[in-house]
C-alpha positions as CSV (number, residue, x, y, z in Angstrom):
1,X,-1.2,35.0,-99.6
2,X,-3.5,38.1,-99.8
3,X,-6.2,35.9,-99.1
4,X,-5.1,34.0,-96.4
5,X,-5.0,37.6,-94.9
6,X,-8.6,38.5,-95.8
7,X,-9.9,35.0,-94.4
8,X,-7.9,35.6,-91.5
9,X,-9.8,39.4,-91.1
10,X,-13.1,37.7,-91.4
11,X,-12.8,35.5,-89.1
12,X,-11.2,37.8,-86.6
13,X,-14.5,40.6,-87.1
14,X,-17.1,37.3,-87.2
15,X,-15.3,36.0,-83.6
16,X,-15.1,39.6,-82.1
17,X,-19.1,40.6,-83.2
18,X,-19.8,36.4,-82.1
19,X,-18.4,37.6,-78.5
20,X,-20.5,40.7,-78.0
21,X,-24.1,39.4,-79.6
22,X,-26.5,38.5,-77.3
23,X,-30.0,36.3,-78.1
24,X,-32.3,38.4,-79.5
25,X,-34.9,35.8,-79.1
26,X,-36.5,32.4,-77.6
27,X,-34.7,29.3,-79.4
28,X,-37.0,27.5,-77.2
29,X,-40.7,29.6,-78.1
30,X,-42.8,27.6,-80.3
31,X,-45.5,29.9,-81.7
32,X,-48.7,30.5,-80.9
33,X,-50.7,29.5,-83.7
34,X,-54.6,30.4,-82.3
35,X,-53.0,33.6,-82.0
36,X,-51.3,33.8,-85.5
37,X,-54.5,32.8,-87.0
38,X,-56.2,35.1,-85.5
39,X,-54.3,37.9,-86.6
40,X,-53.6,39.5,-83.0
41,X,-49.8,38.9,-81.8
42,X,-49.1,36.3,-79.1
43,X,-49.3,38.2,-75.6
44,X,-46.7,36.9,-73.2
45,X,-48.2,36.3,-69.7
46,X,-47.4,38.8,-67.1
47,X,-45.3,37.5,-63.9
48,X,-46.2,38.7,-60.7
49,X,-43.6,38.1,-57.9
50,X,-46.4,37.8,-55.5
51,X,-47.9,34.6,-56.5
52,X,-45.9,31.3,-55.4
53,X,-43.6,30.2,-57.6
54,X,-44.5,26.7,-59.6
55,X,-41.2,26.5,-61.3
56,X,-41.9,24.8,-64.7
57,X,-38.5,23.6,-66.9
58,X,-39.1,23.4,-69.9
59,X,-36.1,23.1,-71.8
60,X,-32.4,23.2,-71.5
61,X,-30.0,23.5,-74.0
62,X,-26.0,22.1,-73.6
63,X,-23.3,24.4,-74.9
64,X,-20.6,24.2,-72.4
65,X,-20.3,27.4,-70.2
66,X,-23.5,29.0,-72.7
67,X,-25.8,26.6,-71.5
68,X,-29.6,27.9,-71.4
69,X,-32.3,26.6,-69.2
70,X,-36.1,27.8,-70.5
71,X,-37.7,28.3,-66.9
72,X,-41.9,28.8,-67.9
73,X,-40.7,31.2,-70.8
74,X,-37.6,33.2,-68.7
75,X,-34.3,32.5,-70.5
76,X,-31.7,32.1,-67.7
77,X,-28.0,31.4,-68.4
78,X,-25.6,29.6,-65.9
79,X,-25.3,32.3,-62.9
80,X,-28.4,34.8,-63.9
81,X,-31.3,34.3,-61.4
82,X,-34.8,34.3,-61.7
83,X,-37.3,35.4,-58.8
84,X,-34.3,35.0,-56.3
85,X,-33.5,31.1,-57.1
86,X,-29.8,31.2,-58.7
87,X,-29.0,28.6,-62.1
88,X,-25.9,27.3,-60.5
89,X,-25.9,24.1,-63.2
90,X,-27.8,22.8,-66.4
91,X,-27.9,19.1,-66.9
92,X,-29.4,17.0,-70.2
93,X,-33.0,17.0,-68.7
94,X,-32.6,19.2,-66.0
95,X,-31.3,22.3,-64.0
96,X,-30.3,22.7,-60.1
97,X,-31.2,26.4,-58.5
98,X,-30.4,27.9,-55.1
99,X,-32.0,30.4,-53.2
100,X,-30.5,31.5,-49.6
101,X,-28.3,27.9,-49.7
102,X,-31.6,25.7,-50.4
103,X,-30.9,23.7,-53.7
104,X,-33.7,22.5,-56.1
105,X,-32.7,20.3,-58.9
106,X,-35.7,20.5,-61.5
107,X,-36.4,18.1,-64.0
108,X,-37.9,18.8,-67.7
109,X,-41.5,19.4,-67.7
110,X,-43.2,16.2,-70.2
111,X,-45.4,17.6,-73.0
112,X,-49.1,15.9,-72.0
113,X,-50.9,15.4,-76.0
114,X,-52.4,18.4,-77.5
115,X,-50.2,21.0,-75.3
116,X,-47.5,22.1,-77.4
């Protein structure tokens, strides 16, 4: 019985510290291995909100209402928004956006040989 009651307190701390984590990183990043072997650390390139935007998906990831688009190296959840064009849905191989009611539905950017 007692340890019914200590499962049941693990479980309650894991699902209370699993509801207030966020991602402290890119599932989606796949280092940067000219820049490993070199020995400098991988520079992430500067955005400028000036220049047009090229949208590039590059991944999405299902998990229900946590479903995660990788939009040219921005993370974006369901409802976050990313130089003013809103993630309003992810699919399997693609996420729609709106900005000012104009909807885009990206699909996933194909990997050409030798880019990863």
């Amino acid at each position: 019985m007692r340890d019914a009651f200590v499962l049941a307190g693990v479980a309650i701390a894991f699902s209370a510290a699993a509801e207030t984590s966020t991602l402290r990183f890119n599932p989606f990043a796949v280092p940067d291995l000219a820049s490993l072997e070199a020995g400098s650390a991988a520079a992430s390139p500067a955005s400028t909100d000036s220049a047009p935007w090229k949208p590039v998906l590059r991944a999405t990831l299902l998990a229900s209402e946590d479903s995660l688009v990788d939009l040219g190296g921005v993370l974006l959840s369901v409802g976050e928004s990313h130089r003013g064009w809103r993630l309003l849905e992810v699919g399997e191989f693609e996420a729609t956006f709106e900005r000012q009611r104009e909807r885009v539905t990206l699909p996933v950017a194909r990997v050409e040989d030798g880019e990863r």
